[in-house]
C-alpha positions as a Markdown table, in Angstrom:
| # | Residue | x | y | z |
|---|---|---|---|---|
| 1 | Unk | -154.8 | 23.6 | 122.5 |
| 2 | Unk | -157.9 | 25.6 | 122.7 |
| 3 | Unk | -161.8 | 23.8 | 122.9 |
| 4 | Unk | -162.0 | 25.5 | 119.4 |
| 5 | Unk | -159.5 | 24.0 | 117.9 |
| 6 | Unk | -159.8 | 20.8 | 119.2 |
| 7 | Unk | -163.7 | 20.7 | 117.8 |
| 8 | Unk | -162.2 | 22.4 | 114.7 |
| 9 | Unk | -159.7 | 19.7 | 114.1 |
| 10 | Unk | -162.3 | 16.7 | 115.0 |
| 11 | Unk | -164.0 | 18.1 | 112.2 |
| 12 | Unk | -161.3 | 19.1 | 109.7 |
| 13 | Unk | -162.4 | 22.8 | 109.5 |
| 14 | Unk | -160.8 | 25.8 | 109.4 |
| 15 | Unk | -160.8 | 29.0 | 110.4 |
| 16 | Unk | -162.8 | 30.2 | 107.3 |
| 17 | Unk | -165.3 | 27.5 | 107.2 |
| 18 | Unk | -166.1 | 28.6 | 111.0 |
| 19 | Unk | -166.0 | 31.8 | 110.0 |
| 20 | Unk | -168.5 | 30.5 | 106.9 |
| 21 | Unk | -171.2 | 28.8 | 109.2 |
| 22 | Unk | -171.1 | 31.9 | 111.8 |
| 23 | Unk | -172.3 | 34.0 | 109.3 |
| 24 | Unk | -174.8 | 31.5 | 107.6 |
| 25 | Unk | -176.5 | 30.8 | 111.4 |
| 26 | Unk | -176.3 | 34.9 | 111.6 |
| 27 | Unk | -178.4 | 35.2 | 108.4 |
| 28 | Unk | -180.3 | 32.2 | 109.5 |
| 29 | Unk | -181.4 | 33.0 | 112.2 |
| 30 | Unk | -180.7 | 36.5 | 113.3 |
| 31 | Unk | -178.1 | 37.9 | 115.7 |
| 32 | Unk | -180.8 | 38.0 | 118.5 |
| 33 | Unk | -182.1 | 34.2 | 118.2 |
| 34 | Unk | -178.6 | 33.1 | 118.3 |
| 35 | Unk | -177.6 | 33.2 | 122.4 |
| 36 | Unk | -181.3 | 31.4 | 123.0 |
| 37 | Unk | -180.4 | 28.7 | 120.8 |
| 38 | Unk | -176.9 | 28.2 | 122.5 |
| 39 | Unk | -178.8 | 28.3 | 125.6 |
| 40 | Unk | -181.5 | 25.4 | 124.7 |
| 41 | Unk | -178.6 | 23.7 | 123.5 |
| 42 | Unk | -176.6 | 23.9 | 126.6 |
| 43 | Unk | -179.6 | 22.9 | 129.0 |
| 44 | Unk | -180.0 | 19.8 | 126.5 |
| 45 | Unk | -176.7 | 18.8 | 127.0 |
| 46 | Unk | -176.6 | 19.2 | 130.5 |
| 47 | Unk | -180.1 | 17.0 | 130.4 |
| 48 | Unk | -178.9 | 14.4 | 128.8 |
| 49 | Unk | -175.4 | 14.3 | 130.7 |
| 50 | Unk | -177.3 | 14.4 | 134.0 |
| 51 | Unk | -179.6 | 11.8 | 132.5 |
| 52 | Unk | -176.6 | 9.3 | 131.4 |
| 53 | Unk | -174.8 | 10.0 | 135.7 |
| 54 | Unk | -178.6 | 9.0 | 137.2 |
| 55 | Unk | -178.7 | 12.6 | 138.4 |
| 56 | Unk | -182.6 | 13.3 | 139.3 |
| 57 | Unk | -183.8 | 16.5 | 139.1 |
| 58 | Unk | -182.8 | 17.4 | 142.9 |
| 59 | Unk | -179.2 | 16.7 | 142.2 |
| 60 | Unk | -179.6 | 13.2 | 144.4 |
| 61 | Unk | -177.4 | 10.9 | 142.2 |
| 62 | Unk | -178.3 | 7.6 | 141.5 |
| 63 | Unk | -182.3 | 8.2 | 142.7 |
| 64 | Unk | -185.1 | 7.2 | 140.9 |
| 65 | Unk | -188.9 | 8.5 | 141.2 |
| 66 | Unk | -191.3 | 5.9 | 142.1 |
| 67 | Unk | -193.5 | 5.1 | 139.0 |
């Protein structure tokens, strides 16, 4: 089972509702705007997973900046 599917199926869509919200983001936002929001969104996540691990912006786990 594909990453797709598996978000698809959390969510009970299908392949036409995708299909639905790819074109409403396109119109939304334009075909240009769309990799730099996937983009911010990625470095967010990664943020906040590095965040949750204790991963400092050096990659030193578990290190904490003096206050």
């Amino acid at each position: 089972m594909t990453h797709s599917a598996i978000i698809a199926g959390i969510f009970g869509l299908g392949g036409g509702e995708l299909i639905a919200i790819a074109l409403l983001l396109v119109l939304l936002f334009g075909g240009k705007k769309i990799p730099e929001l996937m983009r911010g969104l990625g470095k967010g996540i990664k943020e906040f997973k590095d965040g949750k691990d204790g991963v400092d912006e050096n990659n030193n786990p578990n290190t904490n900046k003096p206050a």
